[in-house]
N, C-alpha and C positions, 0 to 999 in steps of 0.2 A: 384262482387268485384274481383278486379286483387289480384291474389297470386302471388309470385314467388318459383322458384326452380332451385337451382344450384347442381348440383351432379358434382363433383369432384370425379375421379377415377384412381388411379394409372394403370399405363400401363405395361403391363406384364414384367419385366425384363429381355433385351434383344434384345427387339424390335426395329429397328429401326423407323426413323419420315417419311419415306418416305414409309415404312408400312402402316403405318398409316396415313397418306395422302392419297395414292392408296385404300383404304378400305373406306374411306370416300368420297372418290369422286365417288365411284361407287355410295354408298346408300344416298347421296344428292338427287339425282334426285327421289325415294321411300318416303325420309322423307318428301321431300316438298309440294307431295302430300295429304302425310296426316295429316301434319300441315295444309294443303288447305281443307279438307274434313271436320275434326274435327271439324272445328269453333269455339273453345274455347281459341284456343292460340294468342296472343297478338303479342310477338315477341319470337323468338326462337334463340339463339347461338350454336354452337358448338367448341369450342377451344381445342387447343393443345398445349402443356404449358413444358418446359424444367427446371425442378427445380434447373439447374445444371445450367442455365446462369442469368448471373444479372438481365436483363430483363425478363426474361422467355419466349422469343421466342425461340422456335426450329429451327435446319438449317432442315428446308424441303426437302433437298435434299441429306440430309443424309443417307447413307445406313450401317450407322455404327451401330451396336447394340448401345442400349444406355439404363440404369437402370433408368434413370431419368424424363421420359415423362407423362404427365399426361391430360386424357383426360377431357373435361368439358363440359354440356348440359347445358345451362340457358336459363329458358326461363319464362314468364310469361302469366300466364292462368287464365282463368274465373272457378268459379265453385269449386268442390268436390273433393279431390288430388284423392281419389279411383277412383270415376270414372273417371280422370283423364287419368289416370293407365291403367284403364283397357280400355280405349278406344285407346288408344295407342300399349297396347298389343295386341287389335282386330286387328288394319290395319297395324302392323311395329313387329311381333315379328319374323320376319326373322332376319329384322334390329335390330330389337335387340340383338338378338343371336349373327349376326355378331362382334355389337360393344362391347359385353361382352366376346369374343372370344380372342379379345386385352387387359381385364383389370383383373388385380389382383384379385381371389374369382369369376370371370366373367361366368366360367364352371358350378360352382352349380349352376346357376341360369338359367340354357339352359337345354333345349329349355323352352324359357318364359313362353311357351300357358300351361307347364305343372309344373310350378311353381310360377304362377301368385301370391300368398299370399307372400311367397319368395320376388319376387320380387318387388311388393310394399313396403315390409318389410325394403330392402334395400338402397330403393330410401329414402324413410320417415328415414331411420336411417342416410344414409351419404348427406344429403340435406343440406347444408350448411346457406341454407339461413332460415333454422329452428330451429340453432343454435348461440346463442351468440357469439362471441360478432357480426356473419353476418345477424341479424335479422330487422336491419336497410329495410326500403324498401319504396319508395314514388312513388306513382302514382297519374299522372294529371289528370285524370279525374276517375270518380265512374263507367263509361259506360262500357258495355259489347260489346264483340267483335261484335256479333249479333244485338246490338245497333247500332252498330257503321256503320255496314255494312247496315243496314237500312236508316241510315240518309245520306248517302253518293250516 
């Protein structure tokens, strides 16, 4: 069965978007590997969000500090949130490290490999999509990614 999870993270005050661009474009090409390996994720996002504009895009290209930015992982997965977690932490907690290096609280929780509990503690605390009123969630079909990739 598809779960989701959205983590929503405020970004360090100060930062600019264009930080945070630069830091994500490096570790794209590391996550997508191991959303490739894993085989339990369905689809994955990454967003970067300006609380501070009506829309909430960011100027990308901004080098200005800004208190405002906020990072966001959604994604939807097959299976167990722990092992989830910790499969994640196996092949990405460099990448993690890095992207917790950008976010509010983001230092307790580095290096991952050595606060694993921590940091599922975190995700399952500010997961959005495990909290009312964001708990809404519909998936077209029952199939596992592994399913999926079989039939195909």
């Amino acid at each position: 069965m598809t779960r989701p999870l959205t983590l929503v993270s405020p970004v360090l005050p100060g930062t600019s978007a264009a930080t945070v661009v630069a830091k994500l474009a490096l570790l794209l090409p590391q996550i997508n590997a191991a959303l490739e390996s894993i085989g339990t994720v369905h689809f994955a996002r990454l967003v970067l969000l300006d609380r501070s504009k009506a829309n909430l895009q960011p100027d990308l290209l901004s080098i200005l500090p800004s208190d405002d930015l906020v990072i966001g992982i959604i994604t939807s997965y097959d299976g167990d949130f722990s092992t989830y977690i910790h499969d994640f932490v196996a092949r990405l907690s460099d990448e993690f490290d890095a992207l917790l290096s950008l976010t509010v609280g983001g230092a307790a929780l580095t290096p991952v490999v050595d606060h694993v509990a921590e940091f599922e503690a975190f995700i399952a605390q500010n997961n959005a999509s495990e909290h009312i009123p964001n708990t809404y969630f519909y998936a077209a079909y029952p199939h596992t990614v592994q399913a999926i990739h079989a039939a195909i």
